[in-house]
N, C-alpha and C positions, 0 to 999 in steps of 0.2 A: 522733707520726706526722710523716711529709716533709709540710713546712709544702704541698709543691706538692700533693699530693695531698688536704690539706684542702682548698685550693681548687677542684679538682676536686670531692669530692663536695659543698661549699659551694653550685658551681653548677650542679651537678644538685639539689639543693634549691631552688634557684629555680628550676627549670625542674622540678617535678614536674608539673604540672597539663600541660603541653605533652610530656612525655615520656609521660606516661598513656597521654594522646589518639596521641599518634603512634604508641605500639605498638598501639593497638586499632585504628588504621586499616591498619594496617601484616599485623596478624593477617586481617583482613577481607579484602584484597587476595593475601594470599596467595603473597608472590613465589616463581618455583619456584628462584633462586638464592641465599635468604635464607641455608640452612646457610653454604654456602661461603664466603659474602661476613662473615658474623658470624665462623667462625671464623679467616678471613684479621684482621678486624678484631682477634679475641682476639689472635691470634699479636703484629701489629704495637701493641697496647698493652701486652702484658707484655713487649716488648723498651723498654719505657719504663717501666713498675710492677715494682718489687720486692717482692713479698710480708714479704720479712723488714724492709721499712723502715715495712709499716703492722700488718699485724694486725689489721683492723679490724674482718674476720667472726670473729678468732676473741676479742674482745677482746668486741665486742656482739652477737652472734648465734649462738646455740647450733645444733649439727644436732639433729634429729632422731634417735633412735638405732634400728634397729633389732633385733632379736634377734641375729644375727647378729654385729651392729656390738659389744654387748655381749658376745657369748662370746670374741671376737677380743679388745676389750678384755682381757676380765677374765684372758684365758690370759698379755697380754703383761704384766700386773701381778703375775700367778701369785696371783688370787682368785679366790674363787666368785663365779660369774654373780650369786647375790642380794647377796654382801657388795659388790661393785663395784656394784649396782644401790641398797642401802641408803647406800652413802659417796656417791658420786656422782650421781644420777638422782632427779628426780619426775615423775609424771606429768602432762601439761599438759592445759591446757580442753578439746583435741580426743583422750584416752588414749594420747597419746604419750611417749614418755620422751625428755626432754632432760637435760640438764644441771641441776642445782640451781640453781647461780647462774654470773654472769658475772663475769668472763673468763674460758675454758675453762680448767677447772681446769690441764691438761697442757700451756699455755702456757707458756713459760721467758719473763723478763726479757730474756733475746735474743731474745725473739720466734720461736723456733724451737719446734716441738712436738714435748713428749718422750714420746709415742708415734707420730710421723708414720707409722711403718710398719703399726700396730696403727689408724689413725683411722677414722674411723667415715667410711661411704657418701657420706655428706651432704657430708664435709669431702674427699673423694679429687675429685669432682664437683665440687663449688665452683672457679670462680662460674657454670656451667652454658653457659657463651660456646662451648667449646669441644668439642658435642656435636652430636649429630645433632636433627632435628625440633624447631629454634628454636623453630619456630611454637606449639607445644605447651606452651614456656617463657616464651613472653614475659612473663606477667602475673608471675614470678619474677625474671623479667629488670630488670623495673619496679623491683619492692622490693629488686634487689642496685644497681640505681644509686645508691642513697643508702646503701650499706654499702663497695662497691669502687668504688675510682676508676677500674677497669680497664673495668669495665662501663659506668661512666658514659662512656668515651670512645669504648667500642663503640657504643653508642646515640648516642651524638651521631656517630660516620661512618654508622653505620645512617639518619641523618636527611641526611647528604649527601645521599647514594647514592638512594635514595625520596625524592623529593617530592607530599607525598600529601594 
C-alpha cells in the first residue's frame, strides 16, 4: 500500500476514541448540510486516493453478500448460486454470507477486481462517503476510517467544518 496512505489510516488510529466521539456528536446535532458537505469531501479526497494504489477494504474487509449479490456473482462465473456459495461463502455470527477468508478471493495482484462488474452491493457502495442520509451511516463511517484513508480524510474535514 502508498506508504502515504498508511499514514493516513496510522492516524486515524490514533485518533479513534476522538473520531468516535465527534461523529456521535455530530449525529446528535444533526446538521441539515451534512450529505452535501461529506460528499463534496468524498469527491475532493479521491482526487487525492487511488483505490488501485491501496485495496485495503478489499484486502481486509469482506462485504456482506446478499442473494442477489450472489446470483450476479455466480452468472458472471457461469456457476450455480450453491456451487459459488459452497467455493466462496460462510455464513457469519449475525447469518450473513461473506466471503470465506481474506483478501477477496477476485482481487488480482494489480489490485484490480476480476469481477468489478458482477461485485457485490457492499462493494459498488463502498466507502458509503458518497450517498445520501450520512446521518444514518456514520457509526460505518467510524469503522471505514481505519480501513480507507479516503474516509479518514472525510472525517477529519467533517471535524473542520463542525466544531462540536
Amino acid at each position: 500500500m502508498n506508504p502515504e496512505y498508511l499514514k493516513i489510516l496510522e492516524n486515524a488510529r490514533k485518533k479513534t476514541s476522538e473520531n468516535k466521539k465527534f461523529l456521535e456528536k455530530l449525529k446528535a446535532k444533526k446538521p441539515k448540510d451534512l450529505d452535501i458537505l461529506t460528499n463534496d469531501l468524498h469527491d475532493e479526497a479521491f482526487e487525492k486516493i487511488d483505490c488501485l494504489d491501496c485495496a485495503n477494504c478489499c484486502r481486509t474487509t469482506g462485504p456482506l453478500l446478499l442473494n442477489k449479490d450472489i446470483d450476479r456473482l455466480s452468472s458472471e462465473l457461469k456457476l450455480k448460486p450453491s456451487v459459488f456459495a459452497e467455493k466462496y461463502l460462510r455464513i457469519d455470527e449475525d447469518n450473513d454470507y461473506v466471503f470465506t477468508k481474506m483478501p477477496c478471493p477476485f482481487l488480482g495482484e494489480d489490485k484490480y477486481c476480476h469481477v468489478y462488474d458482477a461485485r457485490p452491493n457492499a462493494c459498488r457502495e463502498f466507502p458509503h462517503t458518497q450517498q445520501r442520509n450520512i446521518l444514518q451511516k456514520l457509526k460505518i463511517t467510524f469503522q471505514n476510517t481505519l480501513i480507507c484513508p479516503a474516509v479518514a480524510m472525510v472525517v477529519d474535514g467533517l471535524k473542520k467544518k463542525y466544531t462540536l
